[in-house]
Structures are given as structure tokens and as C-alpha cells.
mmCIF file of the C-alpha atoms, coordinates in Angstrom:
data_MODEL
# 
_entry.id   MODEL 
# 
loop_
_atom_site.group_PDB 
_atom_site.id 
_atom_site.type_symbol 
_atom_site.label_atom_id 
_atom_site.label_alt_id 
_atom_site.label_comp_id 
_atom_site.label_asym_id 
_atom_site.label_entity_id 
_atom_site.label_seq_id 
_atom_site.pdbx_PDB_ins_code 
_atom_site.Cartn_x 
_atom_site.Cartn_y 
_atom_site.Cartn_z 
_atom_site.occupancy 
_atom_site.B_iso_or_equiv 
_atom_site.pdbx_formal_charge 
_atom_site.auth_seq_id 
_atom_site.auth_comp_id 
_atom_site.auth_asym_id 
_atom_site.auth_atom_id 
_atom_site.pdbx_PDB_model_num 
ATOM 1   C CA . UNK A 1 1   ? -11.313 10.977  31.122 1.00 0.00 ? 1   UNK A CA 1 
ATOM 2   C CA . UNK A 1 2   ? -14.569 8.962   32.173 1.00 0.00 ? 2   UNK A CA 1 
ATOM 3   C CA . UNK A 1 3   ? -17.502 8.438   30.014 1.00 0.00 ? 3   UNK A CA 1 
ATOM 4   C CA . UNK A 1 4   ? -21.056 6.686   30.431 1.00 0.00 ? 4   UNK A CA 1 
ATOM 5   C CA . UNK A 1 5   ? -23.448 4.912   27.801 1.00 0.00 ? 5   UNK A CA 1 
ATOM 6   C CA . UNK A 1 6   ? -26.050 2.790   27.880 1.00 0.00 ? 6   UNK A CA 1 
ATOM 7   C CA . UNK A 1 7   ? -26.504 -0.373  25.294 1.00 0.00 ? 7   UNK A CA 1 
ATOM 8   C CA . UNK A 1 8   ? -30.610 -0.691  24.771 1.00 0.00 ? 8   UNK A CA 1 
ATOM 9   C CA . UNK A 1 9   ? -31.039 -4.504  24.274 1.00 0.00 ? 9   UNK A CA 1 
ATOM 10  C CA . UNK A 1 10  ? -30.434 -7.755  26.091 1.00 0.00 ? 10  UNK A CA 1 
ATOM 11  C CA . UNK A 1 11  ? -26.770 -8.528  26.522 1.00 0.00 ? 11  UNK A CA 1 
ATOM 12  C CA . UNK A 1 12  ? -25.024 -10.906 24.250 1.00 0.00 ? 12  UNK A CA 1 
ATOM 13  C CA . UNK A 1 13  ? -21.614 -13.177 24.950 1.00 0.00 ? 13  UNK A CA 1 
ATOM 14  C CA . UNK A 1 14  ? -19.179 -13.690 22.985 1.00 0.00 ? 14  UNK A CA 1 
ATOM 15  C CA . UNK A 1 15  ? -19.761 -16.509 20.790 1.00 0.00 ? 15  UNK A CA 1 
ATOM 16  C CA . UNK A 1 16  ? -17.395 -19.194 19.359 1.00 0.00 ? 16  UNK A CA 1 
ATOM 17  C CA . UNK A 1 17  ? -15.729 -18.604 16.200 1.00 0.00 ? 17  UNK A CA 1 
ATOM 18  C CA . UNK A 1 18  ? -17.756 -20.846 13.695 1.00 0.00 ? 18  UNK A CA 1 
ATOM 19  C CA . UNK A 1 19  ? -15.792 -22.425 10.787 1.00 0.00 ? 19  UNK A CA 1 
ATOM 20  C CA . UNK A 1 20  ? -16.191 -22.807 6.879  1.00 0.00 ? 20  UNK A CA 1 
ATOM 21  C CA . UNK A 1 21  ? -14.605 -24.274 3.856  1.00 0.00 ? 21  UNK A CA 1 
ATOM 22  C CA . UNK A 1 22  ? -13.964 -22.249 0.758  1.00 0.00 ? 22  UNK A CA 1 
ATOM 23  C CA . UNK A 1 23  ? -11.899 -23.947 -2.298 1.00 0.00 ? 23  UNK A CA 1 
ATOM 24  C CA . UNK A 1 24  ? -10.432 -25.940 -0.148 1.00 0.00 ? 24  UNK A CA 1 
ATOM 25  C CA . UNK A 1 25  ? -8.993  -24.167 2.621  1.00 0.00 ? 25  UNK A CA 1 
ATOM 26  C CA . UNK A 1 26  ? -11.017 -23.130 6.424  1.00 0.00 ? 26  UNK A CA 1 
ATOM 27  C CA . UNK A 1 27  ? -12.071 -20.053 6.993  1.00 0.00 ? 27  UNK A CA 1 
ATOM 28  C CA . UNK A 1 28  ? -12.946 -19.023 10.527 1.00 0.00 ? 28  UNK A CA 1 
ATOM 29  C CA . UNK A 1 29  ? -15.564 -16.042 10.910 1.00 0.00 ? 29  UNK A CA 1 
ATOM 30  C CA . UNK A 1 30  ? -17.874 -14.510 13.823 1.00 0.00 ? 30  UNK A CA 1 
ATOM 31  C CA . UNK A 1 31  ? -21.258 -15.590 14.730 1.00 0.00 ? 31  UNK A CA 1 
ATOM 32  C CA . UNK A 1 32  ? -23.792 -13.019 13.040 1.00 0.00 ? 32  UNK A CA 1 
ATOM 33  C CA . UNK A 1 33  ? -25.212 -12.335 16.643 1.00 0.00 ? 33  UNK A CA 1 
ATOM 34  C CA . UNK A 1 34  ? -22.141 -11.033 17.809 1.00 0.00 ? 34  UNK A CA 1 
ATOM 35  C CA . UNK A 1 35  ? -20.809 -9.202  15.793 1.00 0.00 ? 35  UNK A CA 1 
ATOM 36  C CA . UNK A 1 36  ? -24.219 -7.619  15.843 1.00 0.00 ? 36  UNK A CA 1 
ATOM 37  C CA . UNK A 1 37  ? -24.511 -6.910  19.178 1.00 0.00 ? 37  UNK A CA 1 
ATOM 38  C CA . UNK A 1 38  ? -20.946 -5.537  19.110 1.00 0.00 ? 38  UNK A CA 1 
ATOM 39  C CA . UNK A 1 39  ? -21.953 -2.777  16.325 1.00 0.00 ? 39  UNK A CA 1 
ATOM 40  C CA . UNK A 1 40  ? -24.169 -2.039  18.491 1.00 0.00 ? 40  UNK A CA 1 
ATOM 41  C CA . UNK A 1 41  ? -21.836 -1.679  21.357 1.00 0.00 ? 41  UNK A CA 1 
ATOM 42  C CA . UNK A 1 42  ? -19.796 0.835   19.315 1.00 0.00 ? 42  UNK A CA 1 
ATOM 43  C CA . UNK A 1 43  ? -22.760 2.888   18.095 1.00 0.00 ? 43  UNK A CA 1 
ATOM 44  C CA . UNK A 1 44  ? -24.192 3.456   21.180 1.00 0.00 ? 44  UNK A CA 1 
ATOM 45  C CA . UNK A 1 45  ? -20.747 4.710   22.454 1.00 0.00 ? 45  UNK A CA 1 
ATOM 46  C CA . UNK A 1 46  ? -20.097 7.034   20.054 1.00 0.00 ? 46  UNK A CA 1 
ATOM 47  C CA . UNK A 1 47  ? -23.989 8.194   19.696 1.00 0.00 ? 47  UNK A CA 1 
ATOM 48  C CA . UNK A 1 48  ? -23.884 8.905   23.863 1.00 0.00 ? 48  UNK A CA 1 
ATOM 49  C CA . UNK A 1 49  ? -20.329 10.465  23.440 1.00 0.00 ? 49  UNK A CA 1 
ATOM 50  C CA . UNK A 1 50  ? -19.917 12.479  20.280 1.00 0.00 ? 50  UNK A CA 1 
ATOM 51  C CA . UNK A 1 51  ? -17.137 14.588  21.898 1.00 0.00 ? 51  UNK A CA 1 
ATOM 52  C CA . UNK A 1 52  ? -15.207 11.327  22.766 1.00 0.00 ? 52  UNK A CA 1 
ATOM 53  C CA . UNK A 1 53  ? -11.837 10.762  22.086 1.00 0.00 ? 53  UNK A CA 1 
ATOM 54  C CA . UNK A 1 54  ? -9.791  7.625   22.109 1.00 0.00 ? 54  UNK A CA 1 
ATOM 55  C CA . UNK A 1 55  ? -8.050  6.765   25.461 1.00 0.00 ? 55  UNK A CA 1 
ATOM 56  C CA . UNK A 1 56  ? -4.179  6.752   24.103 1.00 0.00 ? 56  UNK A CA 1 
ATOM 57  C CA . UNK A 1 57  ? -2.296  3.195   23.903 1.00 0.00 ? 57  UNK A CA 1 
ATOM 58  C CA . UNK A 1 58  ? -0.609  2.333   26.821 1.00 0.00 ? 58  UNK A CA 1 
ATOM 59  C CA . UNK A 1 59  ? -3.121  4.598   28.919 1.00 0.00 ? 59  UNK A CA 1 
ATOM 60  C CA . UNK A 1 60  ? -4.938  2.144   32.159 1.00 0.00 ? 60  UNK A CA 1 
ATOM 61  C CA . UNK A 1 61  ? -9.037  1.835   31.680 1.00 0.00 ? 61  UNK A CA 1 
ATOM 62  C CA . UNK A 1 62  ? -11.312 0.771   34.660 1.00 0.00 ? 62  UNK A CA 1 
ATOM 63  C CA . UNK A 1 63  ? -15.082 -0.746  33.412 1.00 0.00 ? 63  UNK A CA 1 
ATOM 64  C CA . UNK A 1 64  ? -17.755 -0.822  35.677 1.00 0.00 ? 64  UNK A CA 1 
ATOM 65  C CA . UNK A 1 65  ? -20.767 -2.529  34.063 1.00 0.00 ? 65  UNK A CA 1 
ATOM 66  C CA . UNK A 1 66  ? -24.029 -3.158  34.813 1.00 0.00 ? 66  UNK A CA 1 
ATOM 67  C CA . UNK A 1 67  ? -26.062 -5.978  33.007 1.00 0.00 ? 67  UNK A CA 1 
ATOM 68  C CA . UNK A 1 68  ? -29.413 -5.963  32.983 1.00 0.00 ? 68  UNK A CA 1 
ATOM 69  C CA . UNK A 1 69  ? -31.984 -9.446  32.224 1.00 0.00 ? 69  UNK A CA 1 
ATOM 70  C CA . UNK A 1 70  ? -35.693 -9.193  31.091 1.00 0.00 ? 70  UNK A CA 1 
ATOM 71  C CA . UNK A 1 71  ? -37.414 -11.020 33.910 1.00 0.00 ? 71  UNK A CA 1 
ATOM 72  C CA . UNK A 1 72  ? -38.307 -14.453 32.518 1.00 0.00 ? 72  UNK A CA 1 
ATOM 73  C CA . UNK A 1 73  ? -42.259 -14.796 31.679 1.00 0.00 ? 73  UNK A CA 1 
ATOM 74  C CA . UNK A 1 74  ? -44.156 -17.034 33.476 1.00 0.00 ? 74  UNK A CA 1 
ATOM 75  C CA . UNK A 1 75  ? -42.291 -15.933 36.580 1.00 0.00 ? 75  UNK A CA 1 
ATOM 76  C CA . UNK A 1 76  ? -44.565 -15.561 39.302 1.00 0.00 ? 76  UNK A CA 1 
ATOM 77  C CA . UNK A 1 77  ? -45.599 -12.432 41.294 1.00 0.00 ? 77  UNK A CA 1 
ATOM 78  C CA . UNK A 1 78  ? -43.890 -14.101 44.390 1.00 0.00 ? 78  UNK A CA 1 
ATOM 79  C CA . UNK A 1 79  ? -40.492 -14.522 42.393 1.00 0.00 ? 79  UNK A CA 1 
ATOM 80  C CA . UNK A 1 80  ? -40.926 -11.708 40.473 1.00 0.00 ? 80  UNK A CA 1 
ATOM 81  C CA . UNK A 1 81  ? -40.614 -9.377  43.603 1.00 0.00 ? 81  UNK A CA 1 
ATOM 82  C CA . UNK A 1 82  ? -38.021 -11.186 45.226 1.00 0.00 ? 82  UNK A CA 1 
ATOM 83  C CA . UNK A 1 83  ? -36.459 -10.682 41.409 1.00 0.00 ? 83  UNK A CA 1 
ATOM 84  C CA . UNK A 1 84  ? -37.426 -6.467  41.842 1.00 0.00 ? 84  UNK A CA 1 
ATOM 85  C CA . UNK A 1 85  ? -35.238 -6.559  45.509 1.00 0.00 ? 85  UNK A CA 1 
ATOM 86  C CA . UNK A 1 86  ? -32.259 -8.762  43.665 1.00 0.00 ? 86  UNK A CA 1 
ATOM 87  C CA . UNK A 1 87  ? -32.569 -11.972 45.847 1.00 0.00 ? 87  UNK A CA 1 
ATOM 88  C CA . UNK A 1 88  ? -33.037 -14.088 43.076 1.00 0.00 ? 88  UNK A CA 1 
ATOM 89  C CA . UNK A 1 89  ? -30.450 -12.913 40.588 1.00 0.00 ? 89  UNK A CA 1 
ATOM 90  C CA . UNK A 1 90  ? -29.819 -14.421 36.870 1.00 0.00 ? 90  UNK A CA 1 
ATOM 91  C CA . UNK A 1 91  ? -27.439 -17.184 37.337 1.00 0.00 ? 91  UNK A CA 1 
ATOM 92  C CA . UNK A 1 92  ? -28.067 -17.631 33.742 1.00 0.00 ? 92  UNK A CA 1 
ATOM 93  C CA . UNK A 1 93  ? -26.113 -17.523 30.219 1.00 0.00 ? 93  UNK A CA 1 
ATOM 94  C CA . UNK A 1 94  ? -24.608 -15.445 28.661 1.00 0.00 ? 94  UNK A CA 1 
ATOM 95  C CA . UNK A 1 95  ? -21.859 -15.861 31.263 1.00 0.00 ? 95  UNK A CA 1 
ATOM 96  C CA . UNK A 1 96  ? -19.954 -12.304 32.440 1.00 0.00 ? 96  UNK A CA 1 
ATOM 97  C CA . UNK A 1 97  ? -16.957 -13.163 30.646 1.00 0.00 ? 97  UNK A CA 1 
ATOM 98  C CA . UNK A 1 98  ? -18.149 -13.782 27.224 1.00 0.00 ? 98  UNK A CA 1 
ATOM 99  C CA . UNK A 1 99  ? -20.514 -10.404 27.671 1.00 0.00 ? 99  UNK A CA 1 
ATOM 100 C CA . UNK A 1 100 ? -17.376 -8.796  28.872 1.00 0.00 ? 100 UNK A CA 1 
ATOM 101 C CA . UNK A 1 101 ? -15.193 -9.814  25.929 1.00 0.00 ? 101 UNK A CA 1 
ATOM 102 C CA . UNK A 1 102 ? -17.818 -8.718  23.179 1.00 0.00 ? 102 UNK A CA 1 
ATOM 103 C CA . UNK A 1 103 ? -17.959 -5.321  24.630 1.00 0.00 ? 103 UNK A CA 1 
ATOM 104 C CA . UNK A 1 104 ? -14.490 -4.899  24.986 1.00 0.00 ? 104 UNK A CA 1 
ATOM 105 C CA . UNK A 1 105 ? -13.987 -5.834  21.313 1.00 0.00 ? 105 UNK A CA 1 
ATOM 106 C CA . UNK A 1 106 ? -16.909 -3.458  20.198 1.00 0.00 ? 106 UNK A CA 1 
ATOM 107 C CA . UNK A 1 107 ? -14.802 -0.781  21.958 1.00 0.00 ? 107 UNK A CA 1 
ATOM 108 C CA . UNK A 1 108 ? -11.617 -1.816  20.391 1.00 0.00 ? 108 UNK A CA 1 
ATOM 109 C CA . UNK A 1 109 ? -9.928  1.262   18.634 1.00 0.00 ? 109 UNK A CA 1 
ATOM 110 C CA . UNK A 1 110 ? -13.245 3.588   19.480 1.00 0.00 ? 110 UNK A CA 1 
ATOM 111 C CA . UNK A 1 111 ? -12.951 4.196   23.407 1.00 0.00 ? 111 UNK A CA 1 
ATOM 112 C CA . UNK A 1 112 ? -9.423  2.723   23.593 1.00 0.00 ? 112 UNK A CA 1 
ATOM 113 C CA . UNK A 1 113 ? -6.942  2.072   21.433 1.00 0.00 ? 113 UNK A CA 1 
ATOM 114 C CA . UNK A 1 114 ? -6.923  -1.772  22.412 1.00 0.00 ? 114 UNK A CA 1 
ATOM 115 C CA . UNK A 1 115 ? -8.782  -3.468  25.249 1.00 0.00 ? 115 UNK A CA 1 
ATOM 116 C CA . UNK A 1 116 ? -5.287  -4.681  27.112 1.00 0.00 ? 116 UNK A CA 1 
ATOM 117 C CA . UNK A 1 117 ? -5.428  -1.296  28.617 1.00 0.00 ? 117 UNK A CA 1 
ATOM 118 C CA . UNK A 1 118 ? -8.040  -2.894  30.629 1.00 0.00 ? 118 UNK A CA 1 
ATOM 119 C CA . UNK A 1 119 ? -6.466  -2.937  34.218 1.00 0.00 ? 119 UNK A CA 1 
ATOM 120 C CA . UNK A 1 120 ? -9.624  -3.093  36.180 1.00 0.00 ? 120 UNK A CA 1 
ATOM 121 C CA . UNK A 1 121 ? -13.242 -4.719  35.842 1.00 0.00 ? 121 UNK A CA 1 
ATOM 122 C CA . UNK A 1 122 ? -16.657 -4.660  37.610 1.00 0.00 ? 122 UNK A CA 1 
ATOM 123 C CA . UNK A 1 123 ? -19.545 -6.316  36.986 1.00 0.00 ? 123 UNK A CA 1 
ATOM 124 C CA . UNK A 1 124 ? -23.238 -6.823  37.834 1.00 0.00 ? 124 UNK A CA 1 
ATOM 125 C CA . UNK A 1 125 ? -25.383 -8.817  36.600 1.00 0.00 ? 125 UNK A CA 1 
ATOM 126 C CA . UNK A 1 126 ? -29.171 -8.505  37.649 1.00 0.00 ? 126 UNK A CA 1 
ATOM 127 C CA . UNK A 1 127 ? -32.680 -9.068  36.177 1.00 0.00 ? 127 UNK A CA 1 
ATOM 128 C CA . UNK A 1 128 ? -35.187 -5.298  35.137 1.00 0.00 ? 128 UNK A CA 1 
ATOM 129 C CA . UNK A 1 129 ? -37.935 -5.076  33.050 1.00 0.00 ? 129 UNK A CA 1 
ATOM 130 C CA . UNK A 1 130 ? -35.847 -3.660  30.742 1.00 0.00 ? 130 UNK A CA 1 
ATOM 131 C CA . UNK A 1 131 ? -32.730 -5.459  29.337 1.00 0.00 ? 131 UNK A CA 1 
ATOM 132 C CA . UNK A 1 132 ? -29.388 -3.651  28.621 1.00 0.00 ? 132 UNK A CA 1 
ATOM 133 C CA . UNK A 1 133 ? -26.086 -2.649  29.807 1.00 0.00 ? 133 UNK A CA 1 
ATOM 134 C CA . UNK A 1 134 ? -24.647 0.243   31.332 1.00 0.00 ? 134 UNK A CA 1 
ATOM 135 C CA . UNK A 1 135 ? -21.431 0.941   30.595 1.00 0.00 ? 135 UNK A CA 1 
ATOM 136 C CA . UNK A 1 136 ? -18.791 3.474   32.841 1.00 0.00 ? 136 UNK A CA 1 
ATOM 137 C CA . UNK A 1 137 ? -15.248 3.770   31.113 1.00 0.00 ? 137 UNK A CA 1 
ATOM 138 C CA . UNK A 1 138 ? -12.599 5.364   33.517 1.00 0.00 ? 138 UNK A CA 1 
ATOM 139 C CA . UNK A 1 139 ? -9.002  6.356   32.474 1.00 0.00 ? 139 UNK A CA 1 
ATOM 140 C CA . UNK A 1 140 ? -6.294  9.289   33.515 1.00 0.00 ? 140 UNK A CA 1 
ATOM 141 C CA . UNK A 1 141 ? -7.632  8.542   37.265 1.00 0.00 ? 141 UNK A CA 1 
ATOM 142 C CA . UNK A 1 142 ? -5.694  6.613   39.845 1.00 0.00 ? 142 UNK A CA 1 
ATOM 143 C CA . UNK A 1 143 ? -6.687  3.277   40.091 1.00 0.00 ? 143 UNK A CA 1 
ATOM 144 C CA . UNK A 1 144 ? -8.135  1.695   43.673 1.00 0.00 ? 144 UNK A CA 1 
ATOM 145 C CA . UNK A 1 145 ? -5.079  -0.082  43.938 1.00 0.00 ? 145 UNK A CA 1 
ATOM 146 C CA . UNK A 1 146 ? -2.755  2.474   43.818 1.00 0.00 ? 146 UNK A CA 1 
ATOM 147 C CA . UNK A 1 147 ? -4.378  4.893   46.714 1.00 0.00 ? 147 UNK A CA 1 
ATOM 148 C CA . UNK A 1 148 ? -4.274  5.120   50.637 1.00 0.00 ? 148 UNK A CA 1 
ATOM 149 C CA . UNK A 1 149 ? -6.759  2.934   52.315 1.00 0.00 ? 149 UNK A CA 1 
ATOM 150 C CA . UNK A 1 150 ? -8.822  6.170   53.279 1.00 0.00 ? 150 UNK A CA 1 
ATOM 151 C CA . UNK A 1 151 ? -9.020  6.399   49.389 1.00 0.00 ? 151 UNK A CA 1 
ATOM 152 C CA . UNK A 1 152 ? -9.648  3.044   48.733 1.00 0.00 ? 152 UNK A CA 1 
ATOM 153 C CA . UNK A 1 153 ? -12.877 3.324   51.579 1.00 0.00 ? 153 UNK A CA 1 
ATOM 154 C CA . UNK A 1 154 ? -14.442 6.117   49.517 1.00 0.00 ? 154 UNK A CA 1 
ATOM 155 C CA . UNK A 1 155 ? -14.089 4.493   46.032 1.00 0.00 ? 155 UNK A CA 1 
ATOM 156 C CA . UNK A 1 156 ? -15.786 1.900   47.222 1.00 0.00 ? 156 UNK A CA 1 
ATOM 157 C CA . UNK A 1 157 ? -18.492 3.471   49.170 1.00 0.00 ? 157 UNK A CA 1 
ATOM 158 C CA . UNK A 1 158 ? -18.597 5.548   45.457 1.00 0.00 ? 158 UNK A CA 1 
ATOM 159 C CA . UNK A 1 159 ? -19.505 2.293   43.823 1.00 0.00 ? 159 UNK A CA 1 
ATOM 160 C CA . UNK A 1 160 ? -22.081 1.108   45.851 1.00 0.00 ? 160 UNK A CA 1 
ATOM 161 C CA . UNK A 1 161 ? -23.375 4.307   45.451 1.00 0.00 ? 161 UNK A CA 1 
ATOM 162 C CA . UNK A 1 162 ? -23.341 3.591   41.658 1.00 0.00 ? 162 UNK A CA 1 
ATOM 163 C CA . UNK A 1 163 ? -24.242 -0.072  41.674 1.00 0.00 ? 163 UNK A CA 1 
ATOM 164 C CA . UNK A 1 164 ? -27.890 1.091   43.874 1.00 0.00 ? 164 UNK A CA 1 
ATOM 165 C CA . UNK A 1 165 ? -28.195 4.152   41.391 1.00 0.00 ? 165 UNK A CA 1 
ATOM 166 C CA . UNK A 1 166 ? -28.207 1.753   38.410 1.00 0.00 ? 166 UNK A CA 1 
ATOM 167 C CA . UNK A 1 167 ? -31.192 -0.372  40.004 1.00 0.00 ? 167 UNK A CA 1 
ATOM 168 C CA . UNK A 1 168 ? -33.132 2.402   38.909 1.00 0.00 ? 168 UNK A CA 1 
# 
């Protein structure tokens, strides 16, 4: 089972839980941008994948994501190449693990039943004109760490592939 999708828009980390009192007692609730940005998540899943079905509970998921930043303006014509061939990359927030964590929870109970299936992760994270993520979801396939080394040599060669395909 693999599937592909794209998110159109500039990724988002998770954000802290904010915190409110009602009659007395705390109430905890999601930021309004993230839980945003992980509708959209979901939508764009299930608008990319209409014949998709839920990876089962208890099934292992691999993510390979690539995050793309709008160039800052003002950069210069001089950066902004050296942005183009990835030498300067965005060592910027959000940071990987908080844009991780609010797509895996937009996914929750769409593409798999819950995101501790989650056995394997890569991601990129690089400036384009365009912001967005890409998003590769791979299940029912052995896993690079459970295959000869031989295997292991042309899953990786595989990604690299993937990784200069998305620079696109």
C-alpha cells in the first residue's frame, strides 16, 4: 500500500496547547493555526487519494517527506541561487519535529489507524518558490531494516532518486 499527496501551503509545527478558564476549571485546546493546517493535511490526503483506505492497526508505515520554504524576500540574487542549488538550506522554524507531529495527527484515523504505526521517518527540509509538503506514505512493504544489504543499497539509491525528483 503506498500513496503520495501534496499539501499546497507553507508548513506549519505543531504548536503548544494554549490554556483557558471556564467556570472555574482549565481547559486546554489547540492553537487555531494548527489545527488548521492539520484539516488541511487530511483534505489534501483524501482529495489526492479518493480510493484510499486506512492502513489497519498494528500495520508498520514509513513517511518520506519533503518540506518546502518560500525563499525569504529581500534575499539577494547571489543567495537566492545558492538557495535554487540547496547550499543554503532553511535552518529556520517550524522545526521538523513539530511539522512532523501535526501531520501525523492530521493523518490520524484517515491514512492510518493511529500514527504509532510509524516505524520509519524521512525528512527534507529545503527552500522553492513555492511552499508545501510532499508527502509519501509506505506500508505492507518490508522495511530498510529488515532486508539484505544489496536491498538496503537500492532503497537508498531509490530515495535519492526521490529526494532530487522532488527539487523539481
Amino acid at each position: 500500500m503506498e500513496y503520495e499527496f501534496t499539501v499546497e501551503a507553507e508548513p506549519v509545527g505543531k504548536g503548544r496547547p494554549r490554556f483557558t478558564r471556564v467556570g472555574g476549571y482549565v481547559r486546554a485546546y489547540e492553537p487555531k493555526k494548527t489545527k488548521t493546517y492539520e484539516e488541511l493535511v487530511k483534505q489534501s490526503f483524501i482529495e489526492q487519494n479518493p480510493d484510499y483506505k486506512t492502513i489497519p492497526q498494528g500495520q508498520a508505515v514509513a513517511l518520506f517527506i519533503g518540506l518546502d520554504y518560500k525563499i525569504p524576500k529581500g534575499t539577494s540574487k547571489k543567495n537566492r541561487k545558492l538557495i535554487l542549488d540547496n547550499v543554503i538550506q532553511p535552518t529556520k522554524k517550524p522545526d521538523i519535529d513539530n511539522v512532523l507531529k501535526s501531520i501525523c495527527d492530521g493523518l490520524n484515523g484517515v491514512a492510518w489507524y493511529d500514527d504509532s504505526q510509524i516505524v520509519c521517518v524521512c525528512i527534507n527540509k529545503r527552500y522553492n518558490d513555492t511552499p508545501k509538503a510532499h508527502i509519501s506514505i509506505v506500508a505492507n512493504e518490508p522495511l530498510i531494516f529488515n532486508v539484505s544489504e544489496e536491498e538496503k543499497k537500492e532503497a537508498e539509491e531509490g530515495f535519492v532518486e526521490w529526494i532530487t525528483s522532488q527539487q523539481d
